[in-house]
C-alpha positions in Angstrom: 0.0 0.0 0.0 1.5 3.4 -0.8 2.0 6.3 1.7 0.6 9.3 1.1 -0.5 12.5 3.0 -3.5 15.1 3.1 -0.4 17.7 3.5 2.5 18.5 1.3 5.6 18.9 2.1 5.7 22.8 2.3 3.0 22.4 4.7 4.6 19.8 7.1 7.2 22.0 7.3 5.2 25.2 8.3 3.6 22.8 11.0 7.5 21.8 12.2 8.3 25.6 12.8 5.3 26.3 13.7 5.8 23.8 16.7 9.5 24.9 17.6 10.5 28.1 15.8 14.5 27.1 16.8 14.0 23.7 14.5 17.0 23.5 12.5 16.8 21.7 9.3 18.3 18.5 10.2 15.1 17.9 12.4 12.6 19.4 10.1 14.1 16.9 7.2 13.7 13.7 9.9 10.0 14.8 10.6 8.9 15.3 7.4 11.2 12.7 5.5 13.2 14.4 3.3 16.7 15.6 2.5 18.3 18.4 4.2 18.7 19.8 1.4 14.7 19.4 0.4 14.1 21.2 3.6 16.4 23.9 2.9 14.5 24.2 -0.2 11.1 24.1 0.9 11.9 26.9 3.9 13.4 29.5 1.1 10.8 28.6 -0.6 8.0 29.7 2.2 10.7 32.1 3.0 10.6 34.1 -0.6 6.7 33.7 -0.8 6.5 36.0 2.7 5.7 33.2 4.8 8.5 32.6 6.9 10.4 34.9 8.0 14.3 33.9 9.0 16.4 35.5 11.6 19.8 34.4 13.0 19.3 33.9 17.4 21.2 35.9 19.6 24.5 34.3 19.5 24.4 34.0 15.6 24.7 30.5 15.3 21.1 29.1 14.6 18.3 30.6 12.2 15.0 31.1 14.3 11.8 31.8 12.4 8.4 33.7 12.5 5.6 32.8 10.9 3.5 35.4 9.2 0.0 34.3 10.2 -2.0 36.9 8.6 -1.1 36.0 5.4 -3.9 34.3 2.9 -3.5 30.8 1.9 -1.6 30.7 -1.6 -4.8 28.9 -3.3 -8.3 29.7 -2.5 -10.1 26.9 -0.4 -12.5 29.1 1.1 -13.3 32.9 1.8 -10.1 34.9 2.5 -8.5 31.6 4.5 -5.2 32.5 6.8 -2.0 30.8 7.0 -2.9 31.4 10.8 -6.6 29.4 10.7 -4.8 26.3 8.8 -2.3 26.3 11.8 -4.6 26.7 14.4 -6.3 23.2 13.1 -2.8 22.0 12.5 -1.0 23.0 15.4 -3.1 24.1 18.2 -4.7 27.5 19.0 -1.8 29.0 20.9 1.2 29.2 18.4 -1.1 30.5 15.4 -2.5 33.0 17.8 1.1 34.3 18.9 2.1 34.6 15.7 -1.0 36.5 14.7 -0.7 38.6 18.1 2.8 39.4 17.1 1.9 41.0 13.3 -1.4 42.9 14.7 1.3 44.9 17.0 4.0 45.3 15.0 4.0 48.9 12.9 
């Protein structure tokens, strides 16, 4: 029988930041099961579309992301649907509603 998933990859990945915003690729690639390299991929991908935003930490050394919550979904599934919503299903209420917290008080 063949594996498959409701999600794609790009998604499963928003989920693993979404769930520890210090992941570093190496344990976003063993979640989802890819490459490191895929997960570099899909990240600059999310990254260039607005999704993800990528900072270094504090001491430099590790890439910590936000996710932009507020943002629509890339293909209509329903009236005016948020990255946020999807995670809050996904995820669980509290880390979409950071996230969104975060945008509404930011200039």
């Amino acid at each position: 029988m063949t594996e498959w998933s409701f999600l794609t990859n790009h998604a499963r990945v928003l989920v693993c930041i979404a769930h520890d915003p210090g992941v570093r690729l190496r344990d976003i690639a063993l979640a989802v099961g890819i490459t490191e390299r895929s997960a570099y991929a899909i990240v600059t991908d999310l990254a260039a579309a607005g999704y993800v935003v990528k900072d270094r930490d504090t001491d430099g050394r590790r890439n910590r992301y936000q996710i932009r919550a507020h943002l629509p979904l890339p293909e209509a599934i329903g009236p005016d649907r948020t990255i946020g919503e999807i995670l809050e299903v996904l995820v669980g209420s509290n880390t979409a509603r950071q996230a969104r917290r975060k945008h509404q008080h930011q200039p």
